[in-house]
C-alpha positions in Angstrom: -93.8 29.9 23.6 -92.5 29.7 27.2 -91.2 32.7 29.5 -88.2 32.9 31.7 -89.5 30.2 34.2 -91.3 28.1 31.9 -94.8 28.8 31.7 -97.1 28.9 28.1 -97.3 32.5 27.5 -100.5 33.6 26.8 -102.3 33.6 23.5 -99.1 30.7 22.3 -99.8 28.3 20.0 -98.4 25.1 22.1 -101.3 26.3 24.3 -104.2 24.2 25.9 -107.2 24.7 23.2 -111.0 23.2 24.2 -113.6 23.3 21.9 -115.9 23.5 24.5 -119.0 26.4 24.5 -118.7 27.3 27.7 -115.4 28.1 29.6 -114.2 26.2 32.4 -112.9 29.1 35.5 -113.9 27.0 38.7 -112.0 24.4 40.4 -113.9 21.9 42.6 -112.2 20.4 45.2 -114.2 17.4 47.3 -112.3 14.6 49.0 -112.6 11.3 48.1 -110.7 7.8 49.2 -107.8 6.9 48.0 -109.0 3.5 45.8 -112.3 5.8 44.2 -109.7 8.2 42.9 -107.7 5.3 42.0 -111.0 4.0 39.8 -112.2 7.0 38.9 -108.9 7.9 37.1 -109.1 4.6 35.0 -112.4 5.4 33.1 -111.9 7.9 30.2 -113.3 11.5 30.1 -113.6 10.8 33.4 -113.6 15.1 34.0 -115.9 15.6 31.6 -118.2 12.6 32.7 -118.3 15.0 36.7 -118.8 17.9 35.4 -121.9 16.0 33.2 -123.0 14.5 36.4 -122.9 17.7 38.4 -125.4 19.5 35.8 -127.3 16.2 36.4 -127.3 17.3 40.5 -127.9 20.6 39.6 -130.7 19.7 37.1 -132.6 17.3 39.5 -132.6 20.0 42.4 -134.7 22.7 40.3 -131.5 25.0 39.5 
């Protein structure tokens, strides 16, 4: 269900469901050039395969 300007009302059932354990609040933002993006966008679960990385960076650094 959508409200007067068109946004999922929360709790709907057309809404955006994970089955993921842990939710996902943070946005990342890091700038990249235009033909890595370009790549990047082409591999699938790309997201998923950053965020994986990320713990990796986190991991590796004693976090």
């Amino acid at each position: 269900m959508r409200n007067s300007k068109g946004h999922f009302v929360k709790g709907n059932s057309e809404g955006y469901t994970s089955s993921r354990k842990e939710t996902i609040k943070s946005n990342l933002s890091i700038m990249v050039n235009e033909n890595d993006l370009a790549a990047l966008k082409n591999i699938p679960g790309w997201r998923e395969r950053v965020r994986e990385h990320i713990k990796l960076i986190i991991k590796d650094h004693g976090h």
